[in-house]
C-alpha positions as CSV (number, residue, x, y, z in Angstrom):
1,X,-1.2,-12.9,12.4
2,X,-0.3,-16.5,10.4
3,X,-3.7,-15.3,8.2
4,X,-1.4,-11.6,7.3
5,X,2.1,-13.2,7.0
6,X,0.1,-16.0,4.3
7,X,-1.6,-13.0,2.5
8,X,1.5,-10.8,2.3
9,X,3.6,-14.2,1.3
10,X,1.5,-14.5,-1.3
11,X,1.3,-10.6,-2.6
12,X,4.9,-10.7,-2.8
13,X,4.7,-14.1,-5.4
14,X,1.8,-12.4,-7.6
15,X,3.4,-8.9,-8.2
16,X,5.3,-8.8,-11.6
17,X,8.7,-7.9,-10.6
18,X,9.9,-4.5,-12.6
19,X,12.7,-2.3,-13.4
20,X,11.8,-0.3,-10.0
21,X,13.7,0.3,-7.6
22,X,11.2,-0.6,-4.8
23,X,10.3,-3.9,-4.4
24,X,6.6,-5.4,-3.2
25,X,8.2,-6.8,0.1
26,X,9.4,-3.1,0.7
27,X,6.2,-1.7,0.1
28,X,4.1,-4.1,2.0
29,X,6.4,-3.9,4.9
30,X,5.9,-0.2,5.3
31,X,1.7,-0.4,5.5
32,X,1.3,-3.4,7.3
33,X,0.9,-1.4,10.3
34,X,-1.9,-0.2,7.9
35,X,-3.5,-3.6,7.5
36,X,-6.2,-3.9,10.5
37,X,-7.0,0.3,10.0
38,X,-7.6,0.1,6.6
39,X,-9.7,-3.5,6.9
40,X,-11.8,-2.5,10.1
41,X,-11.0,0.7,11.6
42,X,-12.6,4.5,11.3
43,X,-11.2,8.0,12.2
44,X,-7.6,8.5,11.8
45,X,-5.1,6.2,11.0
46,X,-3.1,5.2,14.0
47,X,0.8,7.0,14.1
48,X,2.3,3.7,13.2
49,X,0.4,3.3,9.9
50,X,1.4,7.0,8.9
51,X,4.6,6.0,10.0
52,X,4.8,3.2,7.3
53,X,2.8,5.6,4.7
54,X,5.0,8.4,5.6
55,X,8.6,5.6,4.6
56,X,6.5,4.5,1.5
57,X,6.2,8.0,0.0
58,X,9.6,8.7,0.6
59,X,11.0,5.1,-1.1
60,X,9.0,6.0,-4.2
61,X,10.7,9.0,-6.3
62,X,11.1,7.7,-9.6
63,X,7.6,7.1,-11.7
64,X,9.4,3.1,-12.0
65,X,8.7,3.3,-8.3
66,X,5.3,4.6,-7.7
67,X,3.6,2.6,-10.6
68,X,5.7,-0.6,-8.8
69,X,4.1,0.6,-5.5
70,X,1.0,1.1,-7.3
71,X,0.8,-2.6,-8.5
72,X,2.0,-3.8,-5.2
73,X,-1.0,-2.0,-3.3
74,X,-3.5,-2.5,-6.2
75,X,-2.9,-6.4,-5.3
76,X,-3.3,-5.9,-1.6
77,X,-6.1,-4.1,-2.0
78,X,-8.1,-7.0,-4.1
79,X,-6.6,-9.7,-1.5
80,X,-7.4,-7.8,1.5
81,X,-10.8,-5.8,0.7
82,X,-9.7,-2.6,2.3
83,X,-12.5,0.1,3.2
84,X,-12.6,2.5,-0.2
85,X,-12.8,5.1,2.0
86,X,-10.0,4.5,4.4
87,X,-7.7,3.0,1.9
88,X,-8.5,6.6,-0.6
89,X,-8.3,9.0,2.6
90,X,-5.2,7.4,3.9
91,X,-2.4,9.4,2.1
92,X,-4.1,12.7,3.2
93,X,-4.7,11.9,6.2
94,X,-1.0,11.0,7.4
95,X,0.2,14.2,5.9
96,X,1.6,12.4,2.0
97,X,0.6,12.2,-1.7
98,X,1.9,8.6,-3.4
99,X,0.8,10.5,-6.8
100,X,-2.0,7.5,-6.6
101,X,-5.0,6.3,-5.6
102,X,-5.1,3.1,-3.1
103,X,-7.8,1.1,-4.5
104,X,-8.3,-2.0,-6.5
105,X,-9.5,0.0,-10.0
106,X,-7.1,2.0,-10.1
107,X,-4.8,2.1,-13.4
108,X,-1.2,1.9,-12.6
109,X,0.1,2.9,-15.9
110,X,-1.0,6.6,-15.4
């Protein structure tokens, strides 16, 4: 748990803070119930991840606030090593589009 909080702490201090509305802290707090799925898990995501996914995709409505979402992730992402096929599948599979990709590679600006 002190190895998440120290990852997260961190994520929040590298993220280039924007115009957006949404802030990193907002966005990581809504998929850390993502973080051991999207790391080590298989199947479905459990409800309390597509919970979090499901309050993310709501919080982002302006394209300020999905490419700050996108940046936040994109960081996770590199920091945390996230299956590619989880992290992709996981907006589908809890029922929500973000109007991006969860990877690493992916380009925010578009």
């Amino acid at each position: 748990m002190m190895l998440v909080i120290t990852i997260v702490s961190l994520l929040m201090l590298s993220v280039p803070s924007t115009n957006a509305a949404i802030s990193c802290s907002t966005v990581i707090q809504d998929v850390r119930p993502c973080v051991s799925y999207l790391t080590s898990g298989n199947g479905m995501p459990p409800a309390a991840c597509c919970s979090g996914a499901k309050a993310l995709a709501a919080a982002v409505t302006s394209t300020a606030d999905k490419r700050a979402a996108c940046s936040c992730l994109q960081s996770a992402a590199r920091s945390l090593n996230p299956k590619p096929a989880l992290a992709q599948s996981l907006p589908g599979n809890c029922g929500i589009s973000l109007g991006f990709t969860i990877s690493a590679n992916v380009d925010c600006t578009k």
